[in-house]
C-alpha positions in Angstrom: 39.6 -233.8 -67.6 38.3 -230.8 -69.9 37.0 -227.5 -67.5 33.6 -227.0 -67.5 31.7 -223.4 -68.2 30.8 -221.2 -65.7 27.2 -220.4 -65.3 26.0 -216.5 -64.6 22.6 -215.5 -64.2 21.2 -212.3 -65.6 18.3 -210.7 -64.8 18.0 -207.6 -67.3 15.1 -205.0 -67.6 15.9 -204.0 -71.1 14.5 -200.5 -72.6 15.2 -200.0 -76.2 14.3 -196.6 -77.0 15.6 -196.7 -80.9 13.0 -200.0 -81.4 10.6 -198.9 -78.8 11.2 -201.9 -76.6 10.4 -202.7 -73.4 11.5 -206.2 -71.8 12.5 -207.8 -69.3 15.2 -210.8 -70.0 16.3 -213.5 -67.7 19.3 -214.9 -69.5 21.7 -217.8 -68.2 25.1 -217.8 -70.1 27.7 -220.5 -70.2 30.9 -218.7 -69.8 33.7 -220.7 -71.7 36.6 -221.8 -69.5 38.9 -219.7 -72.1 36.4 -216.7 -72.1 37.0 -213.7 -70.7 34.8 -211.6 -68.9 34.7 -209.0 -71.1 34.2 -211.2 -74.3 31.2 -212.7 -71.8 29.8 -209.0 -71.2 30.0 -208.1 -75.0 28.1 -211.1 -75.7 25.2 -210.3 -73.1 25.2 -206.4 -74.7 25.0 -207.8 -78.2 22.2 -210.0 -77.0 20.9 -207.0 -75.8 20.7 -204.7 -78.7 19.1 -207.6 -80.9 16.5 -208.7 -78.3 14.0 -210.6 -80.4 11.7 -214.1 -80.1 14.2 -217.0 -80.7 17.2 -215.4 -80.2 19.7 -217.8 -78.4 22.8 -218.3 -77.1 24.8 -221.0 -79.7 27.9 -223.1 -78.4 30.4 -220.4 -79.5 33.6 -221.4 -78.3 32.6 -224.7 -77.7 31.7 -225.4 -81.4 33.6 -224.1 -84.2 30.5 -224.1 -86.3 28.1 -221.7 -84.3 28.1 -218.5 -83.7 28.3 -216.8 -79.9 24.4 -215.9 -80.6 21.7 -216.8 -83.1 17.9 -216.6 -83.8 16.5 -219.4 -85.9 13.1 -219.3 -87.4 10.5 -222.0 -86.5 11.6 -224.2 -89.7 15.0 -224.3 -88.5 16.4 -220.9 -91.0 19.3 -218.8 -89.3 17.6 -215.6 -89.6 20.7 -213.9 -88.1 24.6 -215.0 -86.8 26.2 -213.0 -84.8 29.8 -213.3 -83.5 31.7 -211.5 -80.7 35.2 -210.8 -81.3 37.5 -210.5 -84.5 36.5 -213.8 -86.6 38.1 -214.5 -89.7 36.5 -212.8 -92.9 36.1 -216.3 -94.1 34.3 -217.8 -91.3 32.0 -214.5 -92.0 31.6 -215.0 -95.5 30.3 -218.5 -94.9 28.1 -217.4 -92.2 26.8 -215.2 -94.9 25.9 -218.1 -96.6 24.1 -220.0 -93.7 22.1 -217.2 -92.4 20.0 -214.1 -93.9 22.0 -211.7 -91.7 24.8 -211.7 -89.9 26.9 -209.2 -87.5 30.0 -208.9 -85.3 30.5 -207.4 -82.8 34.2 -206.6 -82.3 35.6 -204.8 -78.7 38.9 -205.1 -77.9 42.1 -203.2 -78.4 42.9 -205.1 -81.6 39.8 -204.1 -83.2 41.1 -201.3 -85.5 44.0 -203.9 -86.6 41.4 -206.8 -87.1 39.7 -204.1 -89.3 42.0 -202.7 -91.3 42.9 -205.9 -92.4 39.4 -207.5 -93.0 37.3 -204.3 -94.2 37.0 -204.9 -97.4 35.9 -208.6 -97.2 33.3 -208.2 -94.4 31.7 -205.5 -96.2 31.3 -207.6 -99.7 29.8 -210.4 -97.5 27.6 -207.9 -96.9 28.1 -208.7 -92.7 27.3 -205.9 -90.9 30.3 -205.1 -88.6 29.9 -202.9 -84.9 32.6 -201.6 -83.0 32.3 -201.5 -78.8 34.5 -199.2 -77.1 37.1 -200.9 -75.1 36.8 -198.6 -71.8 33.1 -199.5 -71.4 33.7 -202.8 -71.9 36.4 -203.4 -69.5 34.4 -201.1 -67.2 31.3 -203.4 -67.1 33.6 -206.3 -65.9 33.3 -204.4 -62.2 30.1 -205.4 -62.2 30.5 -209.2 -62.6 28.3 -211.2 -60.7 27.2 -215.5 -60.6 24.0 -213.4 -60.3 23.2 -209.9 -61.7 20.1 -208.0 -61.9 21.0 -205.3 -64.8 19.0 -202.3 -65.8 19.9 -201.6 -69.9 18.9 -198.7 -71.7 19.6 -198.2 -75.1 19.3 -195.2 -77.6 21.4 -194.2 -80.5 24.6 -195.7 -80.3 25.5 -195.7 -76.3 24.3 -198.3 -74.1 23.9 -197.2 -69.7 23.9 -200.1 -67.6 22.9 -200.1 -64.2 23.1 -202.1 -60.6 22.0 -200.9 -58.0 25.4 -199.4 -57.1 26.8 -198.4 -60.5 26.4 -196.9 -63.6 28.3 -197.6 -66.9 27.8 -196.2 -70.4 29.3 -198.3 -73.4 29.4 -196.8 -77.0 29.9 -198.1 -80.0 30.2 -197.4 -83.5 29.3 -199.3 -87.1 32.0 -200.1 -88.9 30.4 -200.3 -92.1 26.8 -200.8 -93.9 26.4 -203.9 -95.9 
């Protein structure tokens, strides 16, 4: 019998200060059996920083092709893919090809070595490629809940993310610009 995802609630008020944007985001994300929760917290942050009507969470891990997050226009168009992790430079160059723009978020200690090696071709697939730093990302873990009400405020390239109790700052970098 296959496992079945875990199911966390997020209540987020989000403040964008680069974009000027101001929301407030109740999100319910399907945490893959094999997931961990940092890839699970990366893919809420990334969610964060590209807020926008008909963004989504895809299948991800479940389906092989989907990406963790997308945002499809009303007549179906992927307007952008993004992906959480270190995919293949191949599965980004057909993304590339399915949707108008596509990112990745990479953010674990195999980042640089996922880089080095794929530079080149993420950058002529024109994908535009962001770098999380591990220590914030692994930080946020400690504030794992089923249910979470978040307070995320963004401006240049640091996130702070706030319970009630806590305070974390994740940073982040581009890798490149397509």
């Amino acid at each position: 019998m296959a496992l079945k995802p875990t199911i966390f609630k997020f209540n987020i008020a989000l403040t964008d200060v680069d974009q000027q944007q101001y929301l407030d985001l109740n999100l319910t994300v399907a945490k893959h059996p094999s997931e961990t929760d940092e890839r699970m917290m990366t893919r809420v942050l990334a969610y964060c920083l590209n807020a926008s009507d008909g963004l989504a969470f895809a299948s991800g891990l479940s389906a092989n092709d989907e990406p963790d997050i997308w945002q499809k226009s009303l007549d179906g168009r992927i307007l952008k893919w993004i992906e959480v992790g270190e995919p293949s430079a191949e599965r980004l160059r057909k993304a590339s090809h399915l949707a108008e723009q596509v990112m990745v978020y990479s953010f674990n200690t195999k980042s640089e070595l996922w880089w080095s090696r794929s530079a080149e071709e993420i950058t002529a697939a024109k994908v535009q490629a962001v770098q999380f730093d591990w220590a914030g990302i692994s930080e946020c873990v400690t504030l794992v809940r089923r249910t979470l009400g978040l307070s995320v405020t963004i401006t240049d390239q640091s996130a702070l993310i706030s319970t009630d109790t806590k305070t974390i700052e994740v940073t982040w970098r581009l890798l490149n610009q397509p």
